[in-house]
N, C-alpha and C positions, 0 to 999 in steps of 0.2 A: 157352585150351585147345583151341581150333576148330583151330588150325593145327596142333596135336599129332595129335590124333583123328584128321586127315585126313593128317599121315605117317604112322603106322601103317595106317589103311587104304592109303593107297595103297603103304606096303610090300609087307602081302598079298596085293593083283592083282598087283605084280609079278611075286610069286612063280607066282601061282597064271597068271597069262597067258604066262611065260614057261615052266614046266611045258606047260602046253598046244600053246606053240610047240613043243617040243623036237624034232618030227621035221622041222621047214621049219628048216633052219639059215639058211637067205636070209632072212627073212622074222624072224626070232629077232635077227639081228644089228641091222636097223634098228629092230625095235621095242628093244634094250638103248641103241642112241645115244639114239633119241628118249627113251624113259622116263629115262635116267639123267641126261640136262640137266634135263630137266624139274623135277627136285628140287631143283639150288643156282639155276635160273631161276626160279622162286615167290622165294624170299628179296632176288632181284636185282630182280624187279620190282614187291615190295611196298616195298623201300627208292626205287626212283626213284619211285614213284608219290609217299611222302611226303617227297619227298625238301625240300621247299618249307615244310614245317613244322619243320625244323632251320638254324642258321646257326653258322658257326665252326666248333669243333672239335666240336660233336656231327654237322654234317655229316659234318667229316673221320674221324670212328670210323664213319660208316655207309658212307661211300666206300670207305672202306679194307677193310672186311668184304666190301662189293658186287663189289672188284676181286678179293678172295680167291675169293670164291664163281666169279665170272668164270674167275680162274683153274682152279678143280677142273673147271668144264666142260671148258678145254681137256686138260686132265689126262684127264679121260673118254676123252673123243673120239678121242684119241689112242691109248689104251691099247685100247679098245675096237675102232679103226681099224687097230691094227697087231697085233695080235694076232688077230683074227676076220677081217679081209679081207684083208690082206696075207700072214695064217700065219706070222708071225715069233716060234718058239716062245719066249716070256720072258713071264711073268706078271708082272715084281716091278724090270724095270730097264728104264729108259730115257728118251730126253728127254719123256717125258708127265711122268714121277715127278718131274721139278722142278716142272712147273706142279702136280700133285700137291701135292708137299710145301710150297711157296711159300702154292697156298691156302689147306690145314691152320695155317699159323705166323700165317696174315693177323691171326687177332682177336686173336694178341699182339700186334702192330704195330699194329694198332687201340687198344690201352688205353694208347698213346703220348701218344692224343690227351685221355685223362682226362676226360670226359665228363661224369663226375658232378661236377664243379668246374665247369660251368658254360661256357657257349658259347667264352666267352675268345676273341674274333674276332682282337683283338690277335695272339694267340700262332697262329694258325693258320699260318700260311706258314712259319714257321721250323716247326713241330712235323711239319708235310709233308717237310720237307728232313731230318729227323731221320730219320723213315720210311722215306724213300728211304734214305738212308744205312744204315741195317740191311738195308733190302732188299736191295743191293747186296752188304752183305758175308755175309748169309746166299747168296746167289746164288755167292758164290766157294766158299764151303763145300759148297753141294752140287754143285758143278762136281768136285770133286774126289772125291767120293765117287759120282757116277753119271754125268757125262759121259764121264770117263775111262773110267772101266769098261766103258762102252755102244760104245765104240771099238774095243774086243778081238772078237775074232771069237766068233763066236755059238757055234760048239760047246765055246770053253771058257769060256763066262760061268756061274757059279755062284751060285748066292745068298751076298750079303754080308753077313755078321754083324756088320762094324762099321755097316754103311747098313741094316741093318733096328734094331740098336741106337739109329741115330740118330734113326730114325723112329719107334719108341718114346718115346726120350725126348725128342723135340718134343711128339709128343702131348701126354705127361704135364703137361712146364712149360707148355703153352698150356693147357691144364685147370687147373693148379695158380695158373696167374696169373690166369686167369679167378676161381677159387674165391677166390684171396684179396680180388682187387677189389668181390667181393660182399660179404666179410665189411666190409671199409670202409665200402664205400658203402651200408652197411643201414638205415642212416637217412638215407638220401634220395630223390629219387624214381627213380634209376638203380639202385636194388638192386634188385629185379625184374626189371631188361634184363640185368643181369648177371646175376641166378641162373639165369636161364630157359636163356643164352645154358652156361652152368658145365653144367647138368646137360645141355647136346646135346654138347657136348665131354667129358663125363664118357662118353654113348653109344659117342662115337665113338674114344677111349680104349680101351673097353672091345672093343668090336668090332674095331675094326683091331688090337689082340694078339692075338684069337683067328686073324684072319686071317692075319698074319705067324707064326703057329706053322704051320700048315698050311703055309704058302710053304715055310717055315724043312725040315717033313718032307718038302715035295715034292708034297703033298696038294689044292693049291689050284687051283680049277678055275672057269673064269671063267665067268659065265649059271647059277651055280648060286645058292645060301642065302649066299656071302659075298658077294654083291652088295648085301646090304643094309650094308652097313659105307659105299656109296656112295648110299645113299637114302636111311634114318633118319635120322642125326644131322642133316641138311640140313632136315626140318623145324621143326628149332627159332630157325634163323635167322627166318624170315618172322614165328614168333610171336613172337618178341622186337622184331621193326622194327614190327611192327604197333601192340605196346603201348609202345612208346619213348616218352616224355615228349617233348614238343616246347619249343623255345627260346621262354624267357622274357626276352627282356635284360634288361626293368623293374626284375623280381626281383632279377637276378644282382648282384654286388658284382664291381669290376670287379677280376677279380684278375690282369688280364693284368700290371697295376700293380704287384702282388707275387709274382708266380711269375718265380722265377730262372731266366735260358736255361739251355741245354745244349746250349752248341757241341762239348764235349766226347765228343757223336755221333761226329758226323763227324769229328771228328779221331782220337778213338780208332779208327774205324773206319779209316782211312787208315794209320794207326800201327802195327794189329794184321795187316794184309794180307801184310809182305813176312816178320812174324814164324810166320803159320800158314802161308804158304807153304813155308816151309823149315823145320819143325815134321814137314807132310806129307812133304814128300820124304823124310825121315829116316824116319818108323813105317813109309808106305806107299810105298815105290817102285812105280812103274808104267814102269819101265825105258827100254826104245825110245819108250814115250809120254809122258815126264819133259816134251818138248817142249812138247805138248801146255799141259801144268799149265803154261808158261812163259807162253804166250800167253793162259790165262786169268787167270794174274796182273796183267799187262800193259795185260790188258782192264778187268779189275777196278780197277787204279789211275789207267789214263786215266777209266772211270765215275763212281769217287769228287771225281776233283778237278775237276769242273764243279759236282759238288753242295757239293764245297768253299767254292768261290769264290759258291756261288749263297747257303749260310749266313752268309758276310763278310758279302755283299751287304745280304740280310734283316738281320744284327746291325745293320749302318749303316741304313738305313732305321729299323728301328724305334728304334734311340740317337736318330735325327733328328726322329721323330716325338714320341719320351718327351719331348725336350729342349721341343721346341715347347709340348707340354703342356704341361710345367713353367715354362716361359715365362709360357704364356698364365695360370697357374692363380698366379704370386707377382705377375701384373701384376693378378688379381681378387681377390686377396689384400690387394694394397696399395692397391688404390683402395676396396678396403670399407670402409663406418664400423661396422661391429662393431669391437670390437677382438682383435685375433688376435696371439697369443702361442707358440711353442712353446720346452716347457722339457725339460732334459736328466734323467737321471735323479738327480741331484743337486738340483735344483729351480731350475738356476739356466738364466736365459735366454739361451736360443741363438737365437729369432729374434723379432721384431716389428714387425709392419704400422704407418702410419703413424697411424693411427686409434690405437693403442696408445700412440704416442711422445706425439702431440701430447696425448689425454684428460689424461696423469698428466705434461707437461710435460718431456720428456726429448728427448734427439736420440736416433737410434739406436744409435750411440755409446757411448752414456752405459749403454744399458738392456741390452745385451749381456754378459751375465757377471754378472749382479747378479738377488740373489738374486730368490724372487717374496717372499718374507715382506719385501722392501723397499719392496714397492707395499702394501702391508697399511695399516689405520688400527689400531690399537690394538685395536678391539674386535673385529674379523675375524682378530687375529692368533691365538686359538687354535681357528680353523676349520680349519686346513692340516693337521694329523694327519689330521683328520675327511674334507680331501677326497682324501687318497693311497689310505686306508684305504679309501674307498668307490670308488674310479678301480681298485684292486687286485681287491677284489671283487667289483665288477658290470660296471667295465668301463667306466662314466661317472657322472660327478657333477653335478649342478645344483642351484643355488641363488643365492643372493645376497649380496654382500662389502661391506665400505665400503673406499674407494682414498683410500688417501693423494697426491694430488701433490705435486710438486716444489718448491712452495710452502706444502708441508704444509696444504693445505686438502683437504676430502674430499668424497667425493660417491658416490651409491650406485649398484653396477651388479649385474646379473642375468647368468648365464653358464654354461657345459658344459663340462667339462673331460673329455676322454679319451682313453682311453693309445690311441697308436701306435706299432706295432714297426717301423722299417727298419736293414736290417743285421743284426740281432740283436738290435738296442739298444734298447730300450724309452723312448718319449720322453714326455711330456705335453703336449697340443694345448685350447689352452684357447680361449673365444669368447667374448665376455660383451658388453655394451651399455647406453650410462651412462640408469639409469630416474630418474635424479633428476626431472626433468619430470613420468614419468607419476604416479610415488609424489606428488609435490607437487599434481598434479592429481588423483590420487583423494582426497588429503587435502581437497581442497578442494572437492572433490562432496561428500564426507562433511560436510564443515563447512557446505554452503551447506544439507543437507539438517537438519543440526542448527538451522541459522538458522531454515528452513521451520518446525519443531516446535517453534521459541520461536518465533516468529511465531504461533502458534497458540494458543500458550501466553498471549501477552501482550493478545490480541486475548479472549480468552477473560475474565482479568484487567481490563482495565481496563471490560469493558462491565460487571464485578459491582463496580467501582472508582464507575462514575459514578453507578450507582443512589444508595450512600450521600450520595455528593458534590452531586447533585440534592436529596437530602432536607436536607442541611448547608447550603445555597446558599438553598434557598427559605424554609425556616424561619428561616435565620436573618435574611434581609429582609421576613418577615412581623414580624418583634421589633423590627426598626430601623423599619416603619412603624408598630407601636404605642410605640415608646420617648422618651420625650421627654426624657427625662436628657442632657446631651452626653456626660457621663464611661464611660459604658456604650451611646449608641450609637457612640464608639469603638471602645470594643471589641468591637462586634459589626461593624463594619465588617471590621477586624480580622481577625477570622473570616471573612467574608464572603472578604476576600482570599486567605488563604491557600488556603480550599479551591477558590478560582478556579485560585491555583498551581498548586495538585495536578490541578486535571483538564484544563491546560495540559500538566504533565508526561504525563497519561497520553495525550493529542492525540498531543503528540510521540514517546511509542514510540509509537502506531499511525500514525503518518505514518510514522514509518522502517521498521516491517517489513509494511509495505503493498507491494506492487508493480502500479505500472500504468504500462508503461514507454510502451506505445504512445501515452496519453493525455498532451497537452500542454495548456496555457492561457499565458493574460497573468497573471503571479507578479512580486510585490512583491519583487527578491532581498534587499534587507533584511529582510525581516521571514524569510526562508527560512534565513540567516545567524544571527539572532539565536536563534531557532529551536534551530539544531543547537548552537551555542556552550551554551543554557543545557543541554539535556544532558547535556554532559560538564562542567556547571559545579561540580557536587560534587567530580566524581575531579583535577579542575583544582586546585581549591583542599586537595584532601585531600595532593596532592605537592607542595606550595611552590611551585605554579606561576601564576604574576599575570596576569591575561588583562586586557586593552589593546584596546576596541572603538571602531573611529572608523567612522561609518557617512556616506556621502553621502545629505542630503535630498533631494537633486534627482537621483536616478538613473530611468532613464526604466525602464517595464518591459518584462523579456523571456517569453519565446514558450518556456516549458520544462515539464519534467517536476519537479512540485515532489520527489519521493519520490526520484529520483536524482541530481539537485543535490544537495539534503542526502546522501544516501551518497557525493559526490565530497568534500563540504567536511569529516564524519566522518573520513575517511579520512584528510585531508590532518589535521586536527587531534590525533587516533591518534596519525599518525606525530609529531607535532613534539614531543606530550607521551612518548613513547616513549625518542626522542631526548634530551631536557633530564632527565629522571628519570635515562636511565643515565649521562648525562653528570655532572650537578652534584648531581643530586638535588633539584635547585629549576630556574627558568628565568620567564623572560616570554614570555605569547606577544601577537600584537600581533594581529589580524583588521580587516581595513582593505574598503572597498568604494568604487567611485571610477565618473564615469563619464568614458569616454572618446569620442572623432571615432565610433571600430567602435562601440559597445553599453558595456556595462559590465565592469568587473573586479572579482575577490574575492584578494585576498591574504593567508594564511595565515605569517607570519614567525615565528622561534623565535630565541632566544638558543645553542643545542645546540652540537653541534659540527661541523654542516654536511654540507653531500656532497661526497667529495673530485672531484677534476677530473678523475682517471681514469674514474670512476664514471658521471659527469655522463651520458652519451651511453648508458648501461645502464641507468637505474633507470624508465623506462619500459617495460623488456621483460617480459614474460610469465616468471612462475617464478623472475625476478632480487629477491634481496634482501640488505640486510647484515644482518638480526638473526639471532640463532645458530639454530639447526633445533631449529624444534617453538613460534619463536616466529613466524613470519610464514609465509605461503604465496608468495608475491614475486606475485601479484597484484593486489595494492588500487589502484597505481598506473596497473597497465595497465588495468584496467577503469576505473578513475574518466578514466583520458586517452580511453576508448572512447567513455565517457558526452561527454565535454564535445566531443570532432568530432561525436558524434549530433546534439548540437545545433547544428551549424555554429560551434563554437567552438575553444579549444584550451585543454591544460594545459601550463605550461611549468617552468623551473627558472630566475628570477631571482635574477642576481647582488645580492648582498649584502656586505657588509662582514664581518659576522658572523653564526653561524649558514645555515639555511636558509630561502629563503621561493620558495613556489610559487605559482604565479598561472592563475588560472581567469578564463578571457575568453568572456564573449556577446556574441553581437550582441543589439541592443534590435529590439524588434519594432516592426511597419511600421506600424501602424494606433495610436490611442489605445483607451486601458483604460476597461475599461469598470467602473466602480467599482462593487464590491458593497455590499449594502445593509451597516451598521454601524448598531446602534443602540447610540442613544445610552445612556454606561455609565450616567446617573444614570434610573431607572426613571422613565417618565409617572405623575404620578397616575391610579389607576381612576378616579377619581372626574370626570377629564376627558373619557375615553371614552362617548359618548353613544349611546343606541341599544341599550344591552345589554342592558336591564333586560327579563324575560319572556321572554328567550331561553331555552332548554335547549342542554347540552352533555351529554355520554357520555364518560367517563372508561374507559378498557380498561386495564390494566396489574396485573400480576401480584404490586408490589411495595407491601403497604399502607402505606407510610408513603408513597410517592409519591400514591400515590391520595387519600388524603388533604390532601396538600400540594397539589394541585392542584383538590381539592373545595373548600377553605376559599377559595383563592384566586382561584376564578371565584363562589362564592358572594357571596364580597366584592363582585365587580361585576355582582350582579344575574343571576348565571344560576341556574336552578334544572339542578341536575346529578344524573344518575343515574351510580352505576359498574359498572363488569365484572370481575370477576379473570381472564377469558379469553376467547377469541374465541367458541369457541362458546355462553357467555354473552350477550356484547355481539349477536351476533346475532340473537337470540331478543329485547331490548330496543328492537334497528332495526327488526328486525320489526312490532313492537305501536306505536311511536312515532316523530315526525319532530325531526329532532334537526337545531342550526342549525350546530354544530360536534361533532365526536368525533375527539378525544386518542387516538392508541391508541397502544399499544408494539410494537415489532417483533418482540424474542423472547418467550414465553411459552408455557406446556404448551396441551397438546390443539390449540389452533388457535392459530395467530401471526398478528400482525398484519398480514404480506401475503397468505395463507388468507382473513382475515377479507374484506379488500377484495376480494380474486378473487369470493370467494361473492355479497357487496352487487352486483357489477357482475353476474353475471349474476340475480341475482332482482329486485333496483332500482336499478339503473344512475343513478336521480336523486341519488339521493342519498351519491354520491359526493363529491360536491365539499364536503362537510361534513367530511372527512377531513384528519385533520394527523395525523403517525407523529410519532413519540418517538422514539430509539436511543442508545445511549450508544457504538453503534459507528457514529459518523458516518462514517466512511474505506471504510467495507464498498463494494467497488464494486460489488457487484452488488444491493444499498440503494439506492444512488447512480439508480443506471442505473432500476430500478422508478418511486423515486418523480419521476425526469424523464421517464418516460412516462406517468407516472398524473398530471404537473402537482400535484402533494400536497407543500404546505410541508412541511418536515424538522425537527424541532426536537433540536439536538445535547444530551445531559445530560453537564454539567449546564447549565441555562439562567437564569438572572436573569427575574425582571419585568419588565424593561423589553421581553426577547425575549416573553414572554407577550405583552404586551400588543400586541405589532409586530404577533406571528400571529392575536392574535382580530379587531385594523382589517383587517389582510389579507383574511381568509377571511369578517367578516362584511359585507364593503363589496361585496359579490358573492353575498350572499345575504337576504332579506327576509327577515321576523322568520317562524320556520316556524311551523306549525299543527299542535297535536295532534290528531287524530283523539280522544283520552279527556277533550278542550277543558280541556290544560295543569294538567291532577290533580296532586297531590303526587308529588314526585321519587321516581322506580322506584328503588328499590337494589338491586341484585343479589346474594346473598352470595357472598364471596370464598371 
C-alpha cells in the first residue's frame, strides 16, 4: 500500500505544483515531461532492480509490463513535446498515441506469459515470439486507424470516433483480462499481482473515458486535472512488482512438459493481416492515402515472417530438446531396477522397463497388451478394483501385491501407482520393488528376537530344572551308599541315570541358546556332534526317521566356538529331517565324523529327495530357499556356511548317490589339548578322604532340600556345618566364624552369591579362598567370567559325589584346618 499512498500523494503535487506553475508556461512544460516519466519510470525501475529474483516467464510478464511502461514514456514525451513546444494543435492524434496505446495493451501481452503456472523456462522463448507476433499485428491495426489519419493535414483532422472507440475498448478488454486472471489465479501466490495490477487498470479504465468525453466535446486541455489519467493508474505498477512472488523452480512441476505450444500465434497473425487489410479499405477509405495502408501492409508482412521463421525455429529446438529428454528419461527408465510399467486406460500394458520383464520372467514382447491382472497371484487378484478406485480418487495408490511369474512362482513387491494424462488420454504409471528380501529379513529379526525371549525363557527353566535334579542326583546316591540289596541298588542306579539324562538335556538347551561367538577353545567335535543329534533325538524318532552315528575315535581337536558349531550341525540336521518327512514320511539319517590330511569333517547325509543341480550353486545364498513361505527364512544355510569360513573352514554340498549330504570341514588346531579334569563317574569313598575330620563348612543356598543334601553329606565326612538361606545371612556367620570351605549358590533373594563374595573381599579378603559357587546356570558367561577372576571352583547342578568330593581335595589341600575364634562350638544354623 506504500506504493499506492505515495501515487496519490504525488498525484496531488502535481496538481497543486503545476497550478502554481501556470503563469511560467516555459518552466510548466518541463516540469509536465519531468513529472509525467517520472511515474511509468518508479514501476520500470523497481522491476529492473528485482529483476534477478524471477526466471522464465515470470521475468518475461515483468519485461513485457517494464517495455509497456517504457513505452507510455515515450507516448508522453511526445505528446507533451509536440503539442506544448512545437504548438501542433491535436490533443488526441498522433505518432505518440501508438506508443500510447501499444503501452496501455502491454499487460495483456504480458498474461501471454502466464505467470501464475509457474517460471516454465522451457516455454519462454517461444511465448516471447508469440508476444511479438500480437505486437506486430496490433501495430498494423493502429497504423490504420492513426498513422493514416496523422498524414491529413492538420486543419482537417477531427477526432475519431472509431480510434477513441478503439481506445476504450482496449482499455476495457485489458482490465477485463486482467480481472479475470485474478479471479483464476486466487489461489495462488500471483493473485495478489494480479488483483493489485486489475484495480490500476480498472483507474485507468475509468479515467481515460472521462478524458476521451471531454476530447470527444472538444473540452480537453492538456497541464490541467486530466493529467492525472497519465499519473495515477502508473502507481500500481511499482506496487505490484514490489510484491510479486519470486521464482521457485524447486517448487514448480515442470509443466513446460504439459503445456501445448501455440504456433497458431503467428500464423494466425500472418493469416488475418491481408484479411483486415482489405476489411479497412472497404469500411474506412483514406483515398489518395490508400497508398499509404499498402506499405504498412507490406511492412507488417515482411515483420511477421522473421517472427515466423524464428517460431519454426524455437518449435525445432524445443522438439530437439523434448526428444533428448525423452531419450535420456526411457534410457533411466530402462536401466532402473524398480520396476516401471505404464498401463492404458483398459488396464492393459503399453509399456515396460526391463527390471519389469525380467522380475516376472517375460520378454517385452510377451508383456505388451496383456493384461495387469495377468501379473496378479491369486490373492492380490481382488486388489485391482481397490487400486483404480483409489488412483480415481486421490490421484495415487500404494501398497503391496504378490506377482505371479512366468513360471507361476510368486514373490512380494511394494509399489505407487498414478494416473497420468498425455493427449487427453488418461494412463496408469505404476513403480513397485520386489521386498521379498527385506520382508524375509524383518521376518527374521522378529524370529531371531523371538529366539532371544526363549533363550531367556529356557535359561530361566532349566536353572529351576537342576535345583530338583541336584536334590534327585544326591539323595538318590546317599540310598545306593546305604543299600546293600543289589535288586534295589539297580534300581536306584536307574534313577541315578536318568536324572543325569535330564540335566544333560537341559545343558544342551543352554548350550544352544547361549551365545558367545567371540569365545573359542580346544572342543572335542565328537562329543559337540553327539550333543546336538541327542536333541533332536525324540522329534527324530517321533517321524520314522532312523539316525545312523559313526563317530572317529582318533579325531584330533579343533580351535571353535562350541555354541555355533552345534547351530551349524542343528541346521543341517533341521533341514535333512524336514526333507525325508515331506518326502516319504520316514527316512534315515546317517551323521558320520572323519579325520582328515586339513582337520576334521562332520557329515550330515539324508535318504530325502536331494537338491536338484539347478539349485546346487543357490542354496547357500541369503533369503534362498525351497520350503513353501512361512516355513523357512532362506538363511540357515547361509549363516551356518558364515559360521564355518569364521572358523577357517568350509560348508559344502557333497555328491551322493541318493538324497542329500552336506559336509562341514575344520581345521584341527596347532597345539595339543589340554584335557580337563573328568572325575571319575564311580564316586571316591568319604571315608578315603583324610584330613576332613573338625573342619567346618557353610552351606548358602536358598533351596532346603539342597541345603540339606549337602549338610548330611559333608556331615558324613566329618565336617561340622552351619547353613544360610541367603547371603546376607551367610554374611553375618562369616562374620562371627572361620569357615575351611563355603558352598554358596549363585541366585537367591536379598543378596546373591556374587553380592555375598564382593562384600567378604572387601571386609576379609582372607577368607576367600574358602569359597566354591553352585549354579545350575553353568553356561551363564558372565558366571563364567567372575568365577575365573575370583579363581573360585564352579560346581554345575546337578553334581554327583564323586564331583563333591573332587571340590572338597581341591579347596582343602590349599587350606589348613581353620580355627574358630568360639574354639569350634556346635554348628551355627541359620534359619532359612
Amino acid at each position: 500500500m506504500t506504493w499506492l499512498a505515495g501515487g496519490v500523494l504525488y498525484s496531488l503535487a502535481y496538481l497543486t505544483i503545476g497550478w502554481w506553475l501556470r503563469d511560467s508556461p516555459q518552466v510548466l512544460v518541463w516540469f509536465r515531461v519531468v513529472a509525467l516519466l517520472a511515474a511509468p519510470f518508479s514501476g520500470i525501475v523497481v522491476i529492473v532492480r528485482r529483476r534477478h529474483v524471477w526466471t522464465g516467464c515470470h521475468w518475461l510478464f515483468w519485461a513485457t509490463i517494464a517495455l509497456g511502461l517504457t513505452m507510455s514514456s515515450i507516448g508522453l514525451v511526445g505528446w507533451t513535446v509536440e503539442e506544448l513546444l512545437v504548438e501542433r494543435q491535436i490533443s488526441w492524434l498522433g505518432w505518440h498515441t501508438v506508443f500510447a496505446l501499444f503501452g496501455a495493451v502491454a499487460p495483456l501481452f504480458a498474461m501471454l506469459a502466464q505467470p501464475h503456472r509457474g517460471s516454465r523456462e522451457g516455454l519462454t522463448a517461444t511465448t516471447a515470439v508469440d508476444i511479438a507476433g500480437i505486437a506486430v499485428m496490433t501495430g498494423f491495426l493502429y497504423s490504420h486507424f492513426i498513422v493514416g489519419p496523422d498524414l491529413t493535414p492538420i486543419t482537417s483532422q477531427q477526432p475519431s470516433l472509431s480510434l477513441l472507440v478503439l481506445y476504450e475498448f482496449q482499455q476495457f478488454v485489458v482490465f477485463a483480462g486482467m480481472a479475470l486472471a485474478a479471479v483464476a489465479a486466487r489461489h495462488t501466490s500471483w493473485g495478489a499481482t494480479y488483483r493489485r495490477l486489475a484495480v490500476g487498470l480498472l483507474v485507468n479504465f475509468v479515467t481515460l473515458s472521462i478524458a476521451n468525453a471531454e476530447i470527444w466535446h472538444g473540452m480537453y486541455q492538456s497541464g490541467f486535472v486530466y493529467d492525472l489519467i497519465w499519473v495515477l493508474p502508473f502507481a500500481f505498477y511499482p506496487w505490484a512488482a514490489a510484491a510479486a512472488p519470486i521464482s521457485d523452480i524447486d517448487r514448480e512441476t515442470d509443466q513446460a512438459a504439459i503445456t501445448p505450444s501455440r504456433p497458431w500465434v503467428v500464423f494466425g497473425a500472418l493469416g488475418l493481416i491481408p484479411l483486415l487489410d482489405f476489411g479497412l479499405r472497404e469500411v474506412m477509405p483514406l483515398g489518395p492515402l490508400e497508398g499509404f495502408r499498402g506499405l504498412f501492409t507490406a511492412i507488417t508482412m515482411f515483420s511477421v515472417l522473421p517472427l515466423l521463421m524464428a517460431r519454426l525455429a524455437v518449435e525445432r529446438g524445443e522438439a530437439r530438446q523434448a526428444d533428448s529428454r525423452r531419450r535420456l528419461l526411457a534410457a533411466a527408465t530402462e536401466q532402473a531396477d524398480d520396476f516401471i510399467a505404464i498401463l492404458s486406460p483398459e488396464g492393459r500394458i503399453e509399456h515396460a522397463n526391463g527390471a519389469f520383464c525380467r522380475a516376472l520372467g517375460y520378454s517385452a514382447a510377451e508383456v505388451v497388451g496383456m493384461r495387469s491382472a495377468d501379473f496378479l497371484a491369486e490373492q492380490s487378484q481382488s486388489q485391482t478394483p481397490a487400486i483404480a478406485e483409489a488412483v480415481a480418487k486421490d490421484g495415487v495408490w500404494r501398497g503391496t501385491l504378490v506377482r505371479r511369474r512366468k513360471d507361476q512362482s510368486t514373490f512380494l513387491s511394494s509399489g505407487t501407482a498414478i494416473s497420468l494424462v498425455a493427449d487427453g488420454i488418461t494412463h496408469l504409471v505404476g513403480v513397485e520393488r520386489d521386498v521379498t528380501r527385506d520382508t524375509q529379513l524383518r521376518d527374521q529379526l522378529i524370529h531371531s528376537e523371538r529366539l532371544a525371549a526363549v533363550g531367556q525363557l529356557v535359561s530361566g527353566v532349566a536353572h529351576e530344572l537342576n535345583n530338583p535334579l541336584q536334590s534327585i542326583v544326591g539323595f538318590t546316591e546317599l540310598l545306593i551308599e546305604a543299600e546293600r540289596r543289589q535288586e534295589v541298588r539297580s534300581d536306584l542306579d536307574r534313577v541315578r541315570s536318568e536324572a543325569h539324562r535330564a540335566a544333560k538335556i537341559v545343558r544342551n538347551l543352554l548350550a544352544f541358546v547361549r551365545r558367545s561367538a567371540v569365545e573359542r577353545a580346544r572342543v572335542n567335535l565328537n562329543e559337540i556332534v553327539r550333543t546336538t543329534v541327542a536333541l533332536r533325538s525324540y522329534e527324530l524318532a517321533s517321524s520314522n526317521i532312523e539316525v545312523e552315528e559313526r563317530y572317529d575315535d582318533h579325531l584330533p581337536p579343533v580351535l571353535a566356538n562350541r555354541e555355533e558349531i552345534q547351530q551349524v550341525l542343528l541346521n543341517l540336521i533341521l533341514n535333512a529331517e524336514h526333507a525325508m518327512r515331506g518326502a516319504n514320511g520316514r527316512g534315515r539319517l546317517l551323521v558320520r565324523t572323519a579325520a582328515t590330511d586339513a582337520g576334521v569333517i562332520v557329515e550330515v547325509q539324508d535318504d530325502g529327495p536331494g537338491v536338484p543341480l539347478a539349485l546346487a550353486g543357490q542354496i547357500f545364498e541369503p533369503f534362498f530357499s525351497t520350503k513353501e513361505v512361512g516355513q523357512g527364512t532362506g538363511l540357515g544355510l547361509s549363516i551356518a556356511m558364515g559360521i564355518a569360513e569364521a572358523h577357517g573352514g568350509s560348508l559344502s554340498l557333497a555328491p551322493v548317490a541318493t538324497g542329500a549330504c552336506f559336509r562341514l570341514s575344520l581345521p584341527q588346531a596347532t597345539a595339543p589339548a589340554v584335557p580337563e579334569f573328568q572325575p571319575s563317574p564311580k564316586a571316591e569313598p568319604w571315608s578315603s578322604l583324610t584330613g576332613m575330620k573338625g573342619r567346618r563348612a557353610l552351606i548358602v543356598d536358598d533351596e532346603p532340600a539342597l541345603r540339606d543334601l549337602l549338610q548330611r553329606l559333608l556331615v558324613k565326612r566329618g565336617f561340622s556345618v552351619d547353613v544360610a538361606a541367603d547371603g546376607a545371612k551367610a554374611c553375618a556367620l562369616i562374620d562371627q566364624s572361620d569357615y575351611d570351605i563355603i558352598f554358596c549358590d549363585i541366585q537367591m533373594p536379598k543378596m546373591g552369591g556374587m553380592a555375598l563374595y564382593d562384600t567378604i573381599r572387601r571386609r576379609q579378603p582372607q577368607k576367600l579362598a574358602a569359597f566354591v559357587f553352585v549354579s545350575g546356570d553353568i553356561l551363564n558367561a558372565e558366571l563364567r567370567q567372575f568365577a575365573d577372576a575370583a579363581q573360585t571352583p564352579l560346581l554345575s547342578k546337578p553334581f554327583g559325589i564323586a564331583k563333591l568330593d573332587a571340590v572338597l581335595a581341591q579347596v582343602l589341600a590349599r587350606r589348613p584346618a581353620g580355627r574358630d575364634p568360639r574354639a569350634h562350638g556346635e554348628p551355627v544354623s541359620v534359619p532359612a
